[in-house]
N, C-alpha and C positions, 0 to 999 in steps of 0.2 A: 559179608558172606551171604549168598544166594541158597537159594533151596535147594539146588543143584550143587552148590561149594559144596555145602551140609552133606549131603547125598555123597559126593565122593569121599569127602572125609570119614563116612561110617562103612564104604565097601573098602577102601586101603586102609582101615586100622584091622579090620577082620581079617585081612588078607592085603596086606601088603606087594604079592607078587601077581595083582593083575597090574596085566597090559595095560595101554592106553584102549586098545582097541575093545577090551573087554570091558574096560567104563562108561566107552562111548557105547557097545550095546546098551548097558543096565541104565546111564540117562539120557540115552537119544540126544546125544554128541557124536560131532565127527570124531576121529580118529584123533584129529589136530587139535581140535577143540579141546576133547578130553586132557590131552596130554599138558596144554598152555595152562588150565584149570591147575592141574597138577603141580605144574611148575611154579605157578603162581601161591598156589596154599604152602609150599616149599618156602617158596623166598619171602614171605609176610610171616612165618612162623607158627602159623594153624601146626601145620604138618613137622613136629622139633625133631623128626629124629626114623630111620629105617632100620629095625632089629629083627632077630628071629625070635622065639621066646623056645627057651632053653628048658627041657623038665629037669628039675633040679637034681633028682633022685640019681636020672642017669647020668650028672657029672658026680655023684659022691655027696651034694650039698642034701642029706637028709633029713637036718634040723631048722626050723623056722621057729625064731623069737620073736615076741615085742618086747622092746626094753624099754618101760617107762626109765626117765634119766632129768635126774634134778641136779639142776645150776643155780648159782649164786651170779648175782648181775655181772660181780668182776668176771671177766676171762671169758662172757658166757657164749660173744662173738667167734673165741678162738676157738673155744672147744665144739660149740657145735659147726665150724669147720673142717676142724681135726677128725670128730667122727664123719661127717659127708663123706671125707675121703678115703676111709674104709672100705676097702674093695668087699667086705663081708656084708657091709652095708647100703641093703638096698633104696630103703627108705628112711628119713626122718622127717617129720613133723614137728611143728613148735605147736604146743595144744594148749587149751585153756582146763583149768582146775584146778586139781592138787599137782599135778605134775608138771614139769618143764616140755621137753620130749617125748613124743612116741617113734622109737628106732625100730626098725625090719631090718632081722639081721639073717643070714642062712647061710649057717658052716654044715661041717661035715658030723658034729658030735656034741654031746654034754661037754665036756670035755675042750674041745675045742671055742666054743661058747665062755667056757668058764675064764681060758686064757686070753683069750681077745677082749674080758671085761676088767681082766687083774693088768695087763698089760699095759693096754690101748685106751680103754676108756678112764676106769675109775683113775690113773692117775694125772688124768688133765689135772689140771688147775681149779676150775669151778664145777669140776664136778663133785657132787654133794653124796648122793648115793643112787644106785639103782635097783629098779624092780624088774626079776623075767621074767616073762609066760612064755610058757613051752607051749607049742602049737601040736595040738595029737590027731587033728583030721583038719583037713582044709577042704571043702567045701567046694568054695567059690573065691578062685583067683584070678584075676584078668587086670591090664591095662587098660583097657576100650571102655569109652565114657557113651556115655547114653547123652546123642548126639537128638537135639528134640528138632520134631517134623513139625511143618509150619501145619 
């Protein structure tokens, strides 16, 4: 990846719906250029994926957890598969310390929260127990990775 790859990769994560033509102004690329560039970060996998970002509040999702989540080695493949595929869950993490897991999870309530862990999680197999934190201000949320300038 080019300085210029770099470059488009930081204007299409900000904004995904420019043009090609609007890449080739911002790095003095043709129209053509820009777009091959594009295509090319696509199909190598730089570029995994074209989404909108959704405010959560306005679908009803107005709870955000982290669910530390501890496993036992047996089972510990299936179950942190089993939650990946939790449409509630956005994130997991395998981390290092006391914990197994760090899950990002965003329902609509306590409540709802409470039954996706009595449900869905706690009774995998390896799962051992969990810890929530309730999220009461969020700050600073984003996808977009601080993409570094030569």
């Amino acid at each position: 990846m080019d300085q210029i790859d770099k470059q488009i990769a930081a204007l299409v994560q900000a904004d995904a719906r420019l043009s090609s033509a609007q890449i080739g102004a911002q790095t003095g690329l043709s129209v053509s250029a820009a777009g091959e560039r594009l295509r090319r970060l696509g199909a190598s996998g730089v570029i995994k994926g074209w989404r909108a970002v959704i405010d959560p509040v306005a679908v009803d999702l107005r709870l955000c957890a982290f669910v530390l989540v501890d496993v036992k080695y047996d089972g510990e493949t299936e179950a942190k598969l089993a939650i990946a595929a939790l449409p509630e869950v956005q994130e997991i993490h395998h981390i290092s310390g006391a914990h197994s897991y760090l899950v990002k999870i965003r329902v609509t309530d306590t409540a709802a929260l409470q039954q996706l862990l009595q449900d869905k999680i706690k009774p995998l197999g390896a799962v051992i127990r969990t810890e929530s934190l309730i999220v009461l201000e969020t700050v600073k949320e984003t996808s977009e990775i601080a993409i570094a300038k030569e």
